[in-house]
TORKOL-4160 file (C-alpha; in steps of 0.2 Angstrom, whole numbers, padded with zeros to 4 digits, m for minus):
116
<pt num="1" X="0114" Y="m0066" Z="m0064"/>
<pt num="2" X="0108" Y="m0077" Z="m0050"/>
<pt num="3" X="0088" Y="m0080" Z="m0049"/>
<pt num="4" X="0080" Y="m0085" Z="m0031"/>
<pt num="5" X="0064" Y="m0092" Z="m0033"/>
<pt num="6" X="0054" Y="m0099" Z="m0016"/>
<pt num="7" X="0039" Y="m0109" Z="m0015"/>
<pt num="8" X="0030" Y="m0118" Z="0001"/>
<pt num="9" X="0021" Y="m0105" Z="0010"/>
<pt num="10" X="0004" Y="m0106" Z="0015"/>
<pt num="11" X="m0009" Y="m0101" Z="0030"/>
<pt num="12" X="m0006" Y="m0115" Z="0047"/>
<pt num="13" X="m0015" Y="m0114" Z="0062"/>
<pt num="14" X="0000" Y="m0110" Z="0077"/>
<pt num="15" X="0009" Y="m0125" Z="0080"/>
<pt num="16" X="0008" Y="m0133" Z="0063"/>
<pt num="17" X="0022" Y="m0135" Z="0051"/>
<pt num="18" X="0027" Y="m0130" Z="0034"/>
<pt num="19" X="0042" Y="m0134" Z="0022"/>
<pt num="20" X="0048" Y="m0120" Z="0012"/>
<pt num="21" X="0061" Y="m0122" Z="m0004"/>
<pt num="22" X="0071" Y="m0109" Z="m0012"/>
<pt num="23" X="0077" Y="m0114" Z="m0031"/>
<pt num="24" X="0093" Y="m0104" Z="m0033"/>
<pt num="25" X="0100" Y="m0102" Z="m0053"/>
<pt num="26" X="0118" Y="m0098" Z="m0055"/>
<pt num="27" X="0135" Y="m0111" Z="m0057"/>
<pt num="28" X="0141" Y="m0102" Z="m0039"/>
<pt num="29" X="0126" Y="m0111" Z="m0028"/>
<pt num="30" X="0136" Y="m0123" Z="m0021"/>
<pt num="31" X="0151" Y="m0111" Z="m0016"/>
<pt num="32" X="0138" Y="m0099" Z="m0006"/>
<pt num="33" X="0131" Y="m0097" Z="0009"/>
<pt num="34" X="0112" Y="m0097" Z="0007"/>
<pt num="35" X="0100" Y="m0087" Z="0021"/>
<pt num="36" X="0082" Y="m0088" Z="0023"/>
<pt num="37" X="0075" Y="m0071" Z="0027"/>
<pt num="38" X="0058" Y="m0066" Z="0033"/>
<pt num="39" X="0047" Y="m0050" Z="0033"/>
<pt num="40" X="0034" Y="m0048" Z="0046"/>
<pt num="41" X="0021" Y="m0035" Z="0042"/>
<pt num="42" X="0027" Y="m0019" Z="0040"/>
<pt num="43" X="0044" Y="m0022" Z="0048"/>
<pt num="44" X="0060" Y="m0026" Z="0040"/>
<pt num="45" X="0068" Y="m0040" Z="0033"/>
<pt num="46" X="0078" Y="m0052" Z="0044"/>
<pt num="47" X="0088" Y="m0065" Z="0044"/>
<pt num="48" X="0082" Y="m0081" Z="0053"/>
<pt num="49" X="0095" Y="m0093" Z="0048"/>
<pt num="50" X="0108" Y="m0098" Z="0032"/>
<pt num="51" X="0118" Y="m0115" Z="0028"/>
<pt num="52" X="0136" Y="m0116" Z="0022"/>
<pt num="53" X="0140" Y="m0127" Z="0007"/>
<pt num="54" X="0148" Y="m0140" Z="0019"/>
<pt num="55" X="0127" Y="m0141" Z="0026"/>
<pt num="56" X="0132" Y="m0129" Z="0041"/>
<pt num="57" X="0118" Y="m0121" Z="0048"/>
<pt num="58" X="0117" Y="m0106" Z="0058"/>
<pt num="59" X="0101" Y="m0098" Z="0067"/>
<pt num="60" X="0094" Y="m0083" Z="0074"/>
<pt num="61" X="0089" Y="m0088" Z="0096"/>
<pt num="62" X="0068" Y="m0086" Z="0090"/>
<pt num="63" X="0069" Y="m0102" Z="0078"/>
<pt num="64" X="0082" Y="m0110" Z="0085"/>
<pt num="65" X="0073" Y="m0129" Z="0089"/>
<pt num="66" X="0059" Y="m0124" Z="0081"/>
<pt num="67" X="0069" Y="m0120" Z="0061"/>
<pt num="68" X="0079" Y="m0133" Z="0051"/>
<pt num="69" X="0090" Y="m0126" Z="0036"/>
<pt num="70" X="0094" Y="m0139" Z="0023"/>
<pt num="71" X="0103" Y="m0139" Z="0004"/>
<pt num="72" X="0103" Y="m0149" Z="m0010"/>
<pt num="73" X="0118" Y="m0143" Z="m0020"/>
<pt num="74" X="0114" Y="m0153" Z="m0033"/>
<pt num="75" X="0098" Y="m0147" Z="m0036"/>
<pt num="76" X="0101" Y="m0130" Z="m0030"/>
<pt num="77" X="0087" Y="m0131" Z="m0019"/>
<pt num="78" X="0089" Y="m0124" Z="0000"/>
<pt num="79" X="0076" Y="m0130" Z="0010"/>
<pt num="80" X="0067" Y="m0122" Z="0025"/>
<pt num="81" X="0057" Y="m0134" Z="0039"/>
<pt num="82" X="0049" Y="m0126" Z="0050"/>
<pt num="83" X="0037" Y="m0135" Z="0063"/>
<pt num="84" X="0030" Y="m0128" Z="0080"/>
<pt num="85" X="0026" Y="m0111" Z="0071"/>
<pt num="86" X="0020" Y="m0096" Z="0082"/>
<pt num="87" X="0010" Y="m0082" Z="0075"/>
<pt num="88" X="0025" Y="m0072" Z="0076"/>
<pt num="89" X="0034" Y="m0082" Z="0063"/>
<pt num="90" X="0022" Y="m0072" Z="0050"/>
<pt num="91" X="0030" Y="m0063" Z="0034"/>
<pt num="92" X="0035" Y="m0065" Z="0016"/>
<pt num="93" X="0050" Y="m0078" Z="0018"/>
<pt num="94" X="0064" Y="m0075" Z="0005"/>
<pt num="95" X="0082" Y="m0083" Z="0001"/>
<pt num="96" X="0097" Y="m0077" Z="m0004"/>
<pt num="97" X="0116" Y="m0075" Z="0000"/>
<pt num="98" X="0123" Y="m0072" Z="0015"/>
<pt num="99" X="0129" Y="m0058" Z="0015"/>
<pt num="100" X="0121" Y="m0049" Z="0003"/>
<pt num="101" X="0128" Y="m0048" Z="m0015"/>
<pt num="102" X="0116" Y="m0038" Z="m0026"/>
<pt num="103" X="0103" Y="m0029" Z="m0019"/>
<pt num="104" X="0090" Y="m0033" Z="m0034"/>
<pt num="105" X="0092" Y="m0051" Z="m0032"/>
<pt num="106" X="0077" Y="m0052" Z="m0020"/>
<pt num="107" X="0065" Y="m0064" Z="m0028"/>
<pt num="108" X="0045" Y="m0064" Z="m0024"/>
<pt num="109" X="0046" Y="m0073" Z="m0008"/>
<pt num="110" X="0034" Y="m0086" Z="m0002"/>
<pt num="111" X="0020" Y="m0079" Z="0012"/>
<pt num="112" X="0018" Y="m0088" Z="0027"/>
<pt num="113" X="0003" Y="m0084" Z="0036"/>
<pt num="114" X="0002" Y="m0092" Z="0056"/>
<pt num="115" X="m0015" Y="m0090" Z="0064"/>
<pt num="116" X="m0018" Y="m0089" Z="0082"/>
């Protein structure tokens, strides 16, 4: 069963930075897509960007510039920069596949907190 596990987050004032990392267990790492998802406060979860296993990434128009998406397939880490961060940007951020391949693979998640 593949295990997510993400760490980094943290309370920034607007406009600071924060770099999240998502440990992934599982011999299929390096053949998946990875995608970073977030949940605002009492919202739903979204996806906000993922990277190929040839270190493609993809994100949604609201981070684009702002998000960079990177992987370590050696390590199984996926990594989550995130610099100029807005108050919107706040939520539970979580990894996983893209698309989704087991439903109770969700992990804790990290909480990122932005203030105004």
């Amino acid at each position: 069963q593949v295990q997510f596990v993400e760490s980094g987050g943290g309370l920034v004032q607007a406009g600071g930075s924060l770099r999240l990392s998502c440990v992934v267990s599982g011999s299929t790492f390096w053949l998946s897509v990875i995608g970073w998802y977030r949940q605002p406060p009492g919202k739903a979860r979204e996806l906000v960007g993922s990277i190929t296993r040839y270190n493609s990434p993809n994100y949604v128009d609201s981070v684009k510039g702002r998000f960079a998406i990177s992987r370590d397939n050696a390590a199984n880490t996926v990594y989550l920069q995130m610099n100029s961060l807005k108050p919107e940007d706040t939520g539970i951020y979580y990894c996983n596949r893209v698309p989704l391949q087991d439903a109770k693979s969700w992990g804790q998640g990290t909480q990122v907190t932005v203030s105004s």
